[in-house]
Structures are given as C-alpha cells and as structure tokens.
N, C-alpha and C positions, 0 to 999 in steps of 0.2 A: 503800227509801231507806237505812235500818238496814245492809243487807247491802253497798251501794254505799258507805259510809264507811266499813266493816270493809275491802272491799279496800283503798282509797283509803289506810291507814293501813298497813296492812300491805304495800301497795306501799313507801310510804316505809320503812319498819322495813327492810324486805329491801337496798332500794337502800343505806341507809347501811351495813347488816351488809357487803354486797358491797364498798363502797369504803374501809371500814375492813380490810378483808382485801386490799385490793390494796397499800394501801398506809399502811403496819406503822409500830411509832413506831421512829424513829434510833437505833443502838447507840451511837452517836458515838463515846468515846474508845477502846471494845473496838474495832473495827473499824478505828479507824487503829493498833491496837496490832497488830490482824494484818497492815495493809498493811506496817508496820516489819518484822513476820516474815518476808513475803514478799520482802521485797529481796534476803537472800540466792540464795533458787531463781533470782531473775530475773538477780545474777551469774552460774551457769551460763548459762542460756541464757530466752529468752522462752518459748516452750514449757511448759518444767519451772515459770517461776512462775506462767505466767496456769492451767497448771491446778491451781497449788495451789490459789491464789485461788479459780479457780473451787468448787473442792471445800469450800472453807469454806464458802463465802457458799451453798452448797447443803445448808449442813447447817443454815443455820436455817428456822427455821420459818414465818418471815412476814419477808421482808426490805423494807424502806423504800425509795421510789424516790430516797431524796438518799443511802442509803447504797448503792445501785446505782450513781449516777451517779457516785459517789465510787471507783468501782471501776474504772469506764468511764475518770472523767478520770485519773488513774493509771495504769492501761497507754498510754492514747494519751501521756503524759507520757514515758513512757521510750521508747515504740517513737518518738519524736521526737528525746528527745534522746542517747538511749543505742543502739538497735537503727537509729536513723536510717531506717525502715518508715513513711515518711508516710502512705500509701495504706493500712493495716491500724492507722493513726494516727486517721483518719480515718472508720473504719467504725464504731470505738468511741465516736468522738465524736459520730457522727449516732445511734446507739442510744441515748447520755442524752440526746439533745436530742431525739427519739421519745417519749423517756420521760418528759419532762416539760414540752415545749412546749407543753402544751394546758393550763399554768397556770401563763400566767409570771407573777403577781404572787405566785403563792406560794410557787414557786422560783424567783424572779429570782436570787436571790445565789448558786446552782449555776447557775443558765444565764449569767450573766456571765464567770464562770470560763470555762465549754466556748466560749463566743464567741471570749475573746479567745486560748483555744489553739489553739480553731480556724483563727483567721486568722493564726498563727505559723504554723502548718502547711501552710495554703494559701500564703503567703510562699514557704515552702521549693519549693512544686512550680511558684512563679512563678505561680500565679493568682491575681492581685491585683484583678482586680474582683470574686472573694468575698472576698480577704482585705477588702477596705473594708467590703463589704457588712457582714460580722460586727463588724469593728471599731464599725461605727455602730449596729450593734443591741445592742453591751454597752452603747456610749457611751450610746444614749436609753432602755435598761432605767436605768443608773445613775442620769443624774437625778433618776431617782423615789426610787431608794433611797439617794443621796448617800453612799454607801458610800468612804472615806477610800481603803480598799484596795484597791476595785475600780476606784477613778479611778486611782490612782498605776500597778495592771497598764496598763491600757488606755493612759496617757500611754508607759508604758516600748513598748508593741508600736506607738505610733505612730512613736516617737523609732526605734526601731530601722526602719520603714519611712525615715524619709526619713535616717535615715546608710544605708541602703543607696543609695538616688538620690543620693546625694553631696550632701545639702543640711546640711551638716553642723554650723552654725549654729543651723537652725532646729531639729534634734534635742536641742541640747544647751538650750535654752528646757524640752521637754519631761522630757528627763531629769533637769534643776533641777526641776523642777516634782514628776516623781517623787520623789524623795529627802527633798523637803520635806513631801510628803505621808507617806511612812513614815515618816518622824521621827514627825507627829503621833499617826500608827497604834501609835506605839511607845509612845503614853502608858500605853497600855494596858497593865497588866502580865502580861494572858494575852497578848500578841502579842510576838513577835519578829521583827524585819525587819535584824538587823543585816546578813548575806547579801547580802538584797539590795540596803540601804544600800551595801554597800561596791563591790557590784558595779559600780554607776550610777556611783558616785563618780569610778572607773577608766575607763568608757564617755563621762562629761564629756573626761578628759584626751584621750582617744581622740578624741572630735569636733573640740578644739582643735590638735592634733596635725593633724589631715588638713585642716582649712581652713588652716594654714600659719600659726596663733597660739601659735608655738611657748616663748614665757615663759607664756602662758596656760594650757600644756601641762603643766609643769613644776610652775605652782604648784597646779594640779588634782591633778596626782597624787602629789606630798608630802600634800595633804590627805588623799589616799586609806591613802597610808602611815600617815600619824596618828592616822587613825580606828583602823586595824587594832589598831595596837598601842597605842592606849590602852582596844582593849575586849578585849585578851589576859586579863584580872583574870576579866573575866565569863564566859567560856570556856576555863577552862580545859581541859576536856574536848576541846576542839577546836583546840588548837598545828598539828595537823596541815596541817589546812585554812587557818588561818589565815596559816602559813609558805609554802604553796602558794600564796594570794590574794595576797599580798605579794609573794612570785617574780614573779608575773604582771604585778604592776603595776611593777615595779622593772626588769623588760626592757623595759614600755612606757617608760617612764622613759629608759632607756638610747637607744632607738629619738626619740626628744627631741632627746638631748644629741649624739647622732650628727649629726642635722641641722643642727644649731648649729654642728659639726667643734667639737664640748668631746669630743674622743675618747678624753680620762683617765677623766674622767665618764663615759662612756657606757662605757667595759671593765669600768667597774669595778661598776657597774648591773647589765651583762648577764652577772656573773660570781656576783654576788649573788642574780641569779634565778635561776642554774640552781643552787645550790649550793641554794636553799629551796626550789625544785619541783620536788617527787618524784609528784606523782600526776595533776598535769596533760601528759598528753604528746606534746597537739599545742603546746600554749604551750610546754612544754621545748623543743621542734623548734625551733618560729621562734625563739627566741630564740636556740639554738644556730647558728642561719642567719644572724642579726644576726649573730653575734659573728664568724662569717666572712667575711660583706661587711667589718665592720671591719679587719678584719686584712689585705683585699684593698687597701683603701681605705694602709692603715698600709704595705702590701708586706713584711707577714711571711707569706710563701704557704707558708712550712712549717706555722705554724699553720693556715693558711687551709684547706691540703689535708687536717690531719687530721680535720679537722670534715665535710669535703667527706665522706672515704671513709666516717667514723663512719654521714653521712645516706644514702651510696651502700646500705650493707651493711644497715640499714633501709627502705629505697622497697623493696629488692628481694625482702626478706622478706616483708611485709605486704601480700597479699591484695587489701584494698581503702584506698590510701592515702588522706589528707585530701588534699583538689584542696586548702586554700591553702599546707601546706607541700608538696605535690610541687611547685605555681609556682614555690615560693620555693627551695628547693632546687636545682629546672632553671636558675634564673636564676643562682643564687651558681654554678651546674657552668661554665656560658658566661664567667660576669666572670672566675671562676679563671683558668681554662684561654685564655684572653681575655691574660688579662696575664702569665701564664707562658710565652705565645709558640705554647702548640700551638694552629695556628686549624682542626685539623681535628676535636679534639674542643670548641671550643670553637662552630663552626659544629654538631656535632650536640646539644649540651644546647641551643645556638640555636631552632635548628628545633623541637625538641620542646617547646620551652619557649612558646613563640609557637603553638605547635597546641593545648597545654592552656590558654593563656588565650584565643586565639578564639572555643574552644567555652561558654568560661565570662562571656568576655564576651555571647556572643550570646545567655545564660540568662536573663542579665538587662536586657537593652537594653529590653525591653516598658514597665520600672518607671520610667525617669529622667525620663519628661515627665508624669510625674501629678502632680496636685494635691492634698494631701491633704486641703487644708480644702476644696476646689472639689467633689472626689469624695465630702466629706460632705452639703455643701449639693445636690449633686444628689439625691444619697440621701433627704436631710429632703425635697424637693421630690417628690420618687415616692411618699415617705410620705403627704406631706400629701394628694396626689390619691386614694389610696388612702380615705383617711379621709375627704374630701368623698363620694366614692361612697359608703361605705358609710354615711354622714349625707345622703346624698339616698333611698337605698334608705329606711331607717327615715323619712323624710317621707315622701315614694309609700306606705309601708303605712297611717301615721297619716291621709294625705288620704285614701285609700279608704275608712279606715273611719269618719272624721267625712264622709265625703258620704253613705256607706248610713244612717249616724245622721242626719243631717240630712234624709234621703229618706224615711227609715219615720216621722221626728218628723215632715214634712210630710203625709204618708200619716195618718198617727193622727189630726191635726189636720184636716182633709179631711172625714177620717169621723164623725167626732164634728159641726162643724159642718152636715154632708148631715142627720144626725141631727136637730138642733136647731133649724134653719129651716126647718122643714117645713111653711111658711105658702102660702095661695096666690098671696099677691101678691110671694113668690120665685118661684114659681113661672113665675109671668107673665113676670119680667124674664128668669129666665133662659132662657122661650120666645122672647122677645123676642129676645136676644143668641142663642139656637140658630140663630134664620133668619140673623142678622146671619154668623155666622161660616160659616154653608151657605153661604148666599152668596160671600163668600169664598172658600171652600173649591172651589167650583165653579168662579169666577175662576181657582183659582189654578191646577184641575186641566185648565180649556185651557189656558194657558199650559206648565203641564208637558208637555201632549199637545203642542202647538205644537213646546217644545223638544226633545220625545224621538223628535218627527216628521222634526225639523230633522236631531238626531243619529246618527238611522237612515240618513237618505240620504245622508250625508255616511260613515258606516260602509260602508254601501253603496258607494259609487264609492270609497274608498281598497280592498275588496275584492276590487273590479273591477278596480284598480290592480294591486292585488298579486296574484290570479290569471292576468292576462291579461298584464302584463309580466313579473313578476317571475319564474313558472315556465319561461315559453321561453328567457328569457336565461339562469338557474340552467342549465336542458340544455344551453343552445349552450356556455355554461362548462365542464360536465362533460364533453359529449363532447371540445371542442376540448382538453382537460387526456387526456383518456384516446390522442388521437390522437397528440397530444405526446410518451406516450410509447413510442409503439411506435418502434421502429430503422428501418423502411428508408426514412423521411421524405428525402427531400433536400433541402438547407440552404432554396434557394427554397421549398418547400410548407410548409417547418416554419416561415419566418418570418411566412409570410401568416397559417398557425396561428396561433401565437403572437400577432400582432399584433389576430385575432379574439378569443382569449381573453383577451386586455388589455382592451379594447374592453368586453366585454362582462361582468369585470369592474368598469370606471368606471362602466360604466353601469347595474347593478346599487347602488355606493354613492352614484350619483346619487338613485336611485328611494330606496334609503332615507334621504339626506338629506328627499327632499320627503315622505316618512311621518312625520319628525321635528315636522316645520314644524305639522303638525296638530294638536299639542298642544293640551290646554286648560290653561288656567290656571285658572278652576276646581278643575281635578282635581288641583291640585298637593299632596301628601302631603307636609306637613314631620315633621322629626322630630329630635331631641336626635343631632346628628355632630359626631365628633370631625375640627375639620379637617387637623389636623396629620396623621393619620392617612390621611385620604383622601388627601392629597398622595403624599404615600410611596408609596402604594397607585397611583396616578396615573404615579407618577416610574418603582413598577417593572416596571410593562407595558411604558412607551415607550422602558424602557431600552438592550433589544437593539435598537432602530429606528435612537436616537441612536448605539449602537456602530459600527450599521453603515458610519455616516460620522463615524466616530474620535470624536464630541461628545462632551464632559463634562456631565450632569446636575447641579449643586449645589444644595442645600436648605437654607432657614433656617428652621426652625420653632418653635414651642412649644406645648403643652398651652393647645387652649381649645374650647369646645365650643358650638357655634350651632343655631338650628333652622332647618334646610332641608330641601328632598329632595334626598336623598343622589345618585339616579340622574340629577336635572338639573345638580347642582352638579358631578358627577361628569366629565359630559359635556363640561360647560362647558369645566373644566380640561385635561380630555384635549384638548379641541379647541385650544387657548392652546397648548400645550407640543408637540404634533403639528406644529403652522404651525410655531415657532421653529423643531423639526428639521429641519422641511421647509424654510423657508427662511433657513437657516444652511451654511454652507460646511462643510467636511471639519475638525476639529481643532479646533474654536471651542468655548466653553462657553456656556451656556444656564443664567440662572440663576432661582429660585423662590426667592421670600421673603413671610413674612407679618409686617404690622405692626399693632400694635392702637392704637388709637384709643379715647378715651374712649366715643363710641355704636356705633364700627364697626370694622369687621376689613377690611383691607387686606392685598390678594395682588399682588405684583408679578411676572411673566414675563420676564424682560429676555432679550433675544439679541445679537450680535453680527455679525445677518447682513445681508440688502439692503437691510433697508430697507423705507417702504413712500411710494411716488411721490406730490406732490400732486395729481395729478389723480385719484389713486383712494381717495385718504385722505377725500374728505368723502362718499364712498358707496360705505364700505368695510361698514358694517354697514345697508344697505339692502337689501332682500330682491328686490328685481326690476332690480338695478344689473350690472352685466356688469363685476366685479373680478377674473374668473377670473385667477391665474399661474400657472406651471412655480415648480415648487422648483430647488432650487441643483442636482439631480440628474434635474432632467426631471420628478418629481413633478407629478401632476396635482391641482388642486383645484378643485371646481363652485361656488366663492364663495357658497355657502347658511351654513356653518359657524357664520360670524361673527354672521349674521342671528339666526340662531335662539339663538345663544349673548345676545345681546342680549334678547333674546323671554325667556331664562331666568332672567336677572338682575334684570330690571325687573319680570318674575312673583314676585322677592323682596325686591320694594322698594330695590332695589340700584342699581347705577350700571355704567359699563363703557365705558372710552376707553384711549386709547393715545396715546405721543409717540416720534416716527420721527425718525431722521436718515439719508437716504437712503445706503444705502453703509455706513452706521456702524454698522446695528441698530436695533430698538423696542423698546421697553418695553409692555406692556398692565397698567391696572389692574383688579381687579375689588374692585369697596366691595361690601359685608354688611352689615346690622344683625345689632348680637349681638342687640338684642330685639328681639320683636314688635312694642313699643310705638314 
C-alpha cells in the first residue's frame, strides 16, 4: 500500500514538472522589445524577419505558450496587412490556436485576439460562414471576461462586416460603440488607443458619406480632424503619422464636399491631403484620383490629364496594383478621355474598367444578404445543442451509476435480510408463494409455448413466401435484364422482354410490400431520433426520383428529438414523399414541414398534384380496399403503402389523415408524441 502511494505521488510530481516545462513563465515586455526589433528584417522582406524571429525565440530556453502565440499573432498581422499572404495568414493563426485551445479560460484574452484576426482574414478570402463562426466565439469567450478591449476589437470587425454589405448605418452604431469603449480603455494609463480612436473616428464619417448623410459626413470628420490635432502635444514623436491620419481624413472630407458640388471646399481638402500624406500610398492615389474627377467635373482637363498620366506611369510600373485604386483610376481614364472627345480611348479604359469591377463585384456578392445578428443567434442556437448533449451525456453516466448503486444497495440488503429471517414460518410462506409463482410460471410458459408456436408458423409460411416466390421472380428479373442486354433483340422481342421484367419487377415490390404488413408491434424498438435529420436523410434519397420529373423538394425543419423507431418512422415518410412524386406533375413543388405542438410534433407533406377522389378517400388507408392508381407518369402502386404506413404510426400512439382537393393537390399529416407519456 506504502509503495502504491510513493507512485501515486510521484506520478503527480512528474506530471506537474512536465507541464511546468511545457509551458515557461511570459517574458512579456523583452519579448515585444524583440518583436519592435524585428520589424525592420520584415521591411526587407517576410522571410529575412520570420527567421530572425524564429532564431531568437529559439534561443530561449523554456518559451511560454502566450509568448508563442504572441509571435504567431504578429506574423499573421503583417502577412494580412503588409505581405497581404492570407493563406500563410492563417497557418500561423491555427498554430496558436493548437497551442492553446485546450484551455480557453486561461488563455482567453490571446484566443480572443487570434479569433477576431482570424475572421478579418477569413473576410479577406470571402469566407464568411468562419468569419461569423470566430467572430461569435471571441464575442461569447468575452462575456466571461468583459474585457473593454476585446469587446471594442470584435465591435470594430463586426462594424466593418456589415459597411462591407452596404448596411452602412448599422456599422456606424457599432463603430460609436467602439470608440466609446476605447475612450474607456484609455483610462488606463498603461493603454493607449489613440490610433485607433482616430481611426474609427474617420470610418463613422466614411459610413455617413456612403448612406448619402452627407452634413453628417462633414461634421464626423472635422471631429476626427479635432481629435488629431488636439492630441499632436501627446505625440510628439509621431507628427509623421499623425500628418499622414489627417491627409486621409481631409481627402475623405474633400470626397464630402464634392458631393455637395462645395468644389472650393473639396480642391482645397484634397490638396491638403495630398500635401500631408507622404506615407500612405494607396490613400495618396485615391485622393489624387478625386482631385481629377474634380477637375473633369470643373473642365480643367489640362489638369485632369496630368494627374491621369502621373497614375498611368504608376499602374504600369507596379507589379501587383491595389484593385481599388486601379477601379478608380480606369474609371477617371474613361470620364477623361469621355469628355475630351477621344471615345476610342475612352471606350478602352471603359471596357477594362467594367472587367475589374465584375470580377470584384462577383467576390463579394456571397456577403450582402447575411444577417449579422441572425448568423449569431444561429450560432448561440448550435451552441446550445451542443451543450444540451454534452449535459445529457454526463446524466446517462450519473444514471448508470446511481442504478448499479441502487442495484448492489438492493442486493446487500437481500442478503443481509436471507440472513436474518431464517425462521421456519418464513420458510413456509415463502414455500407457500414458491408453488404460487411455479404455477404461474407454468401458466405463463404455455402461453409463451402457444406464442412462440404461433410465431414459428407464421415465420414459417412468410419463408415459404419468400423462397417460393421471391427466388423465381428475382431469376425471371435477372435473366430477362441480362437478355436486355444483348444486341440482336428485335424491337418486338425486346418490348415483350422488357415488359416481362417490368412485371416482374412490380411484383417482386408487391411481395415485399406484404412481408411489410407482418410486422409486430410488439417488436417495435424505439429510440432517441433526431427528426430533423431523418427528413433530410428521407428528402436525399427521393431527390434524384423527384429530378427526374423536374419537382422541387423544400424543407422546413428544426432541431428536436423524439423516441421512435427510426426504420418504421423512416419508412413511413419515404412512403408520404414517394406518393407526392409519384403523384405530382413535371415542374411542381412538393413541400415538408415540421411544426411543434405543446404534447406533439407535427409533419406536413403537401403536393400540388391530382389529388385524391372521394370515392377512394374514405378507404384510402384500408388494407383489403382496391385504391391502386397510376402516377402522373404511369407509376405503379399496390395500395398496401398507406395501410401499413397507418399500422406504423398508431404502433406510436400517433395519428395520420390527410385533406385533398381533387386536381389541386393533398396535404398528409402525421402527429408524434414527443413523450412516451
């Protein structure tokens, strides 16, 4: 026992020694002082800095997994926003999230980070059902850690989702919302947010601008001016950038006053940005672009043109241009050349101008009909299922192991009282009660013999059934298919074929209609199914059937789950939705829907086909009534289907009718109890 607690203890020693080596305590500010070092190599090129990087962080000795992921979220930072490598973006970001998703509460505040870069990056490649996904998994990590700064990121990556769908309103809600929240981050005197304070500031005016609130536009972005240069005192170190932020906003600005046609204002805006933006140089472009619509718009096309060739002798230089000033560019080359009169160059910056926004429209057309709060509420609702499951799993263990506990307490107590009334006059009673339940027991084993006498003969003749029919017509099938296909058939011998293995055929799924019918109910197996799921599963079998005669399948479901047996319920439904094809016209739709009910689950079938006649409607689900029809294509059916489909629903306490308008189409319903009770 001694030696059993020496491991038992030593096992733990070891296990902490190992996880205390895997993961080392944080270098924190050395560590961003090397990432500052590293920016120069990564001016060269990406390359030359990720393997500086690498080579430091290989020189220590026990590196921390927040200062790995901190190394991670920084290259994928610039290969985003600088190297524009989403894809090698992205490998670095699933490595920190490898690296520490097996405990997000204790690195939530780095996995919140990699989330919400993540799905800027996913944005870029236009996959927005992960960008959502990530977006909702910073959004409900945060919660827990109401983290100021990680709400204000994740408002800023929603707000720029929907100004790219054009909702440009509702973005500026959330970009207010950011700006206010980094104000608050800013109380803090280790934080600084003025960046990207100013940024959002510029992005408000920008939202107002493009919903057509163009005073709203103007006085956004004088605040943005304002802020600038009333926080020029606290940076001084940084005129540079801040003279750059201010160009920026002062050509949007310009781009304003153009709309208005204030086109003193606006020359004198976009003359002002270009004269303080020296280091941004797609913002220089457009704004140089502006100033040449302007002068198009004014009819000084001498200036017009020299702005034109300045951006000509630019596009043709650089490698990989920005798509939105090459648009804008192509479009100023057309207006020029447009109103100078040459319409043969102004038909080809035309043409080409119109082929690069196609393709860039077509990039993004996926995004403009999402919902954003819709695509989160779906999300929380996939959560939640997720979590009911895995709080039904942890009850199934807890029931199991309070029934074996309740079974060995009954068993103990058993033995213990076998023990203690060991009197003869128990004795007697419970000789007394031994003959009582012989008896019994004898009863009940002719009745079992009886039943199992019954079940044999009746196994018996259905294998009589199925050896004696079902093997000779399976051959007459096979061969008449193998005769089929030999070549020197003549049209007459091959239709006589044909119409034998048709035949034989029907009359094979006759014979297992009536092996159907035999069912016990009794024997019916329920079991925890998802019906949402079985539908779909139902809908994607009979899909290519319905193709066949051009139908539309449509589906309305939701997550619920009942106990049935899956393979009668299954049947059930296939047979519903099989009739509808079968009798529905060429090009019609066939629709499924489920609705719940406070004790039951309601399935609707509706079709839009013939109909079903009164004389066959009130022994349509009678099992010896003669309802056989042709489908809308000559389809055969042995009128069993309904019958037994009936036999399967009422074997679940269920229900199952229908309401016809001859010519118009039927509906069927089938009711469930969600419970047993």
């Amino acid at each position: 026992m001694k030696l059993i607690k020496l491991i038992f203890c030593f096992s733990i020693l070891l296990a902490s020694c190992n996880k205390a080596k895997n993961d080392g305590v944080s270098k924190g500010e050395y560590i961003e002082e090397v990432i500052d070092s590293s920016k120069l190599r990564f001016n060269n090129s990406y390359s030359d800095g990720s393997r500086y990087l690498d080579s430091v962080y290989n020189g220590f000795s026990n590196v921390s997994k927040v200062d790995l992921v901190r190394k991670y979220e920084f290259k994928a930072y610039l290969l985003k926003n600088t190297f524009f490598n989403n894809e090698l973006a992205l490998i670095n970001l699933d490595s920190a999230i490898n690296l520490i998703n097996d405990n997000s509460e204790k690195y939530s505040k780095e996995l919140i980070k990699i989330y919400i870069l993540k799905a800027d990056v996913l944005v870029n490649q236009y996959n927005y059902d992960d960008a959502f996904k990530y977006l909702y998994l910073a959004k409900q990590l945060n919660e827990r850690n109401k983290d100021l700064l990680q709400t204000a990121n994740s408002n800023i990556q929603i707000a720029f989702l929907l100004y790219k769908q054009e909702k440009y309103l509702d973005a500026i809600t959330y970009f207010k919302a950011a700006v206010s929240e980094l104000k608050l981050v800013e109380k803090n005197p280790k934080e600084n947010t003025f960046l990207e304070q100013q940024r959002h500031l510029n992005n408000i005016g920008l939202c107002y601008e493009k919903a057509g609130q163009l005073e709203n536009a103007i006085n956004a972005y004088k605040i943005a001016i304002n802020y600038l240069d009333a926080n020029r005192k606290r940076f001084v170190n940084d005129k540079e950038y801040i003279d750059m932020a201010k160009g920026i906003v002062l050509g949007n600005l310009g781009s304003s006053y153009y709309k208005m046609t204030d086109y003193k204002n606006a020359e004198q805006s976009y003359k002002q940005s270009l004269a303080l933006n020296k280091k941004d140089e797609q913002d220089a472009l457009l704004t140089q672009i502006k100033l040449g619509q302007l002068y198009i718009t004014k009819n000084q096309l001498n200036d017009a043109q020299a702005i034109l060739n300045s951006l000509k002798n630019f596009s043709e230089v650089r490698k990989s241009p920005y798509l939105p000033v090459e648009l804008r560019y192509r479009e100023l080359g057309y207006k020029f050349y447009d109103q100078a009169g040459n319409k043969v160059k102004a038909y080809e910056y035309f043409k080409s101008y119109h082929k690069l926004k196609d393709s860039i429209d077509l990039s993004s057309v996926n995004l403009s009909n999402r919902d954003i709060n819709k695509e989160f509420v779906k999300l929380a609702h996939a959560h939640e299922i997720e979590v009911f499951k895995k709080q039904d799993e942890v009850k199934s263990v807890y029931l199991v192991l309070a029934i074996v506990f309740i079974l060995l307490s009954v068993l103990c107590i058993f033995l213990i009282l076998r023990d203690v009334r060991g009197s003869k006059k128990h004795i007697k009673k419970l000789t007394v009660l031994n003959a009582k339940i012989s008896g019994h027991n004898e009863l009940m084993e002719k009745t079992l013999e009886a039943l199992e006498q019954s079940q044999e003969e009746n196994s018996h003749m259905m294998q009589i059934l199925a050896h004696d029919m079902r093997t000779p017509i399976a051959g007459v099938i096979g061969l008449t298919s193998l005769m089929l296909d030999e070549d020197d058939l003549n049209e007459e011998h091959r239709e006589i074929i044909s119409m034998i293995n048709t035949s034989g055929a029907d009359t094979l799924n006759f014979i297992n209609d009536l092996l159907q019918v035999q069912y016990n109910k009794n024997n019916l197996i329920k079991e925890p199914v998802e019906m949402h799921t079985l539908l779909k599963y139902c809908i994607t079998l009979l899909d290519s059937k319905a193709k066949e005669k051009k139908q539309q399948l449509t589906i309305k479901t939701f997550p619920i789950e009942i106990n049935i047996s899956r393979e009668k319920i299954w049947r059930v439904m296939s047979n519903l939705i099989s009739n509808a094809i079968k009798f529905s016209p060429h090009g019609s739709k066939i629709h499924i829907e489920m609705e719940e009910k406070p004790l039951s689950l309601l399935i609707k079938v509706k079709d839009n086909g013939i109909g079903i006649p009164e004389n066959l409607a009130a022994k349509l689900f009678n099992m010896d009534a003669d309802v056989q029809r042709q489908g809308t294509d000559g389809e055969k059916s042995f009128g069993l289907g309904l019958a037994i489909s009936k036999q399967i629903i009422e074997a679940h306490n269920g229900s199952i009718w229908f309401e016809s308008l001859p010519g118009f189409g039927t509906t069927f319903f089938v009711e469930l109890p969600i419970t047993e009770s």
